[in-house]
C-alpha positions in Angstrom: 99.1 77.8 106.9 101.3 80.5 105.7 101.1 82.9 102.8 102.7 86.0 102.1 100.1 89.7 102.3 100.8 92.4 100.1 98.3 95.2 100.5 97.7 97.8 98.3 96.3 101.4 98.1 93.7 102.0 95.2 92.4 104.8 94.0 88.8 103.2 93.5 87.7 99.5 95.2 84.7 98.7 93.1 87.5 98.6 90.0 90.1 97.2 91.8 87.8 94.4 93.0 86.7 94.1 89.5 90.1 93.7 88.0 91.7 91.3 91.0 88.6 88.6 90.8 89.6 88.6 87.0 93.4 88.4 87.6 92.9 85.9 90.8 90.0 83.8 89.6 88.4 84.5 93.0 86.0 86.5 94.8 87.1 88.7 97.6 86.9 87.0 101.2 86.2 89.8 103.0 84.3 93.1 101.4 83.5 96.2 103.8 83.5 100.1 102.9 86.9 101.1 101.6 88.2 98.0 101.8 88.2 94.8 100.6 90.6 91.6 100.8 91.6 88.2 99.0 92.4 84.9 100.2 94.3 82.8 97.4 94.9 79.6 98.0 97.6 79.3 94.9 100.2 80.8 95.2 99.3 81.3 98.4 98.6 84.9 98.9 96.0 87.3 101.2 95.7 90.6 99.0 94.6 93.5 100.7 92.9 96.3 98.6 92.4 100.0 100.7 90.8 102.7 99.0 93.0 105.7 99.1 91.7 108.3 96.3 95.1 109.7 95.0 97.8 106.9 95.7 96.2 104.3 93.9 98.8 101.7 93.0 101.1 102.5 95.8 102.3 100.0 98.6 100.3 100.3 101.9 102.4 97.5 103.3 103.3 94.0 103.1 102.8 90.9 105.1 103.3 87.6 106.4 99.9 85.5 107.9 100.8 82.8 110.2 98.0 79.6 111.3 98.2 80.8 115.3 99.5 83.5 118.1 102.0 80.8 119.1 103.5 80.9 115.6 103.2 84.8 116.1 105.1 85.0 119.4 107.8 82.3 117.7 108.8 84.8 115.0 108.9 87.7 117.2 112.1 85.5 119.2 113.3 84.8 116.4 113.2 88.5 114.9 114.6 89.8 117.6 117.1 87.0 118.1 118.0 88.2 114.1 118.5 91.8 115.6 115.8 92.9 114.2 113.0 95.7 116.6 109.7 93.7 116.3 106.7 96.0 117.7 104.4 93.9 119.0 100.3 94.3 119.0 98.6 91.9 120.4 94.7 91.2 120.3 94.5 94.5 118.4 92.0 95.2 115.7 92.9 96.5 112.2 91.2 95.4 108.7 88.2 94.1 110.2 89.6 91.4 112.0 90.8 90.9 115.4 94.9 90.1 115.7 98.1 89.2 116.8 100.8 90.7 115.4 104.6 92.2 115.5 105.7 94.9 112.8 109.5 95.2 111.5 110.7 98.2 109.0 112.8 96.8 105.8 116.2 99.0 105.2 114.4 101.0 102.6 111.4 102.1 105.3 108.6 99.7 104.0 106.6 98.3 107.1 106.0 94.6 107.0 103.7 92.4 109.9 103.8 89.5 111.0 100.1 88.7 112.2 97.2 85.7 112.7 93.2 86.5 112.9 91.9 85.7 115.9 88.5 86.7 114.5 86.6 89.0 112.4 85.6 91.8 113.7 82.7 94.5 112.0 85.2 97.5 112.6 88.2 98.7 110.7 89.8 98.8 113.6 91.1 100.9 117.1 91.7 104.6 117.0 94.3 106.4 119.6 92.1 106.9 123.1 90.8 111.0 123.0 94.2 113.1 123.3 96.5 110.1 122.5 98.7 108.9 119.6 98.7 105.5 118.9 99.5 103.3 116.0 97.6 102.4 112.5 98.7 99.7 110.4 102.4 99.5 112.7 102.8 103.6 111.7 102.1 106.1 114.1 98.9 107.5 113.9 97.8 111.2 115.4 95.1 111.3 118.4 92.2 112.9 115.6 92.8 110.0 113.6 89.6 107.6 113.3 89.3 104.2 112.8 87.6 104.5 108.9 91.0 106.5 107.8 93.4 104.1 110.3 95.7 102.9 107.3 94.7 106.1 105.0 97.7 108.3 104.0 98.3 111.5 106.3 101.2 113.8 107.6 102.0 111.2 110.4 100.5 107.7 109.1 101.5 107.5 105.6 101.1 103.6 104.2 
């Protein structure tokens, strides 16, 4: 199954939550602190709420969810086969699942993944090693950077 992920930045979850489960006519798949996400089966559609306190209503990024890793590594050929640079990160951790995924930048900068779960996982996801940059939601993200603020807004990883 394939559906299309648009993930936004709110300003307050327990709201947002409030106002999507009236707008989707469903309850959030997945809940953790700061963060909370819906699977809609029509149209289908995973929405992705991050709290961010001052950019509420502001893109954090978009995405497409693919059924498996072989579908994955099919669209990264044919990205690249397009001429478009796909980064990919596989079995890497981010919104509380474990994943397989390639990022590509639109022309007007706005970050879009291509990904699959490979499971759920009970952290946000992997900071940079002590010392090290790394990457947070396919943007860099700085060495002091933890896992809790991975796809929070900052000098160097803004969503």
């Amino acid at each position: 199954m394939s559906r299309i992920q648009l993930a936004l930045d709110v300003d307050d979850l327990e709201q947002a939550v409030g106002f999507y489960t009236r707008l989707l006519g469903v309850e959030p798949a997945k809940r953790r602190p700061g963060y909370a996400n819906f699977a809609v089966a029509e149209p289908p559609l995973k929405l992705v709420l991050l709290e961010n306190p001052g950019r509420g209503g502001s893109l954090n990024h978009l995405g497409i969810e693919l059924g498996s890793s072989d579908e994955v590594h099919a669209e990264i050929d044919r990205l690249t086969g397009a001429g478009l640079l796909a980064d990919p990160e596989m079995n890497t951790t981010c919104c509380y699942a474990t994943q397989d995924k390639a990022w590509v930048t639109g022309p007007g900068g706005e970050r879009w993944e291509v990904y699959t779960v490979l499971a759920d996982s009970e952290t946000f996801g992997e900071p940079p090693a002590a010392g090290e940059s790394g990457t947070c939601c396919g943007q860099e993200a700085p060495a002091t950077q933890d896992a809790a603020t991975c796809c929070a807004p900052t000098a160097t990883a803004a969503g």
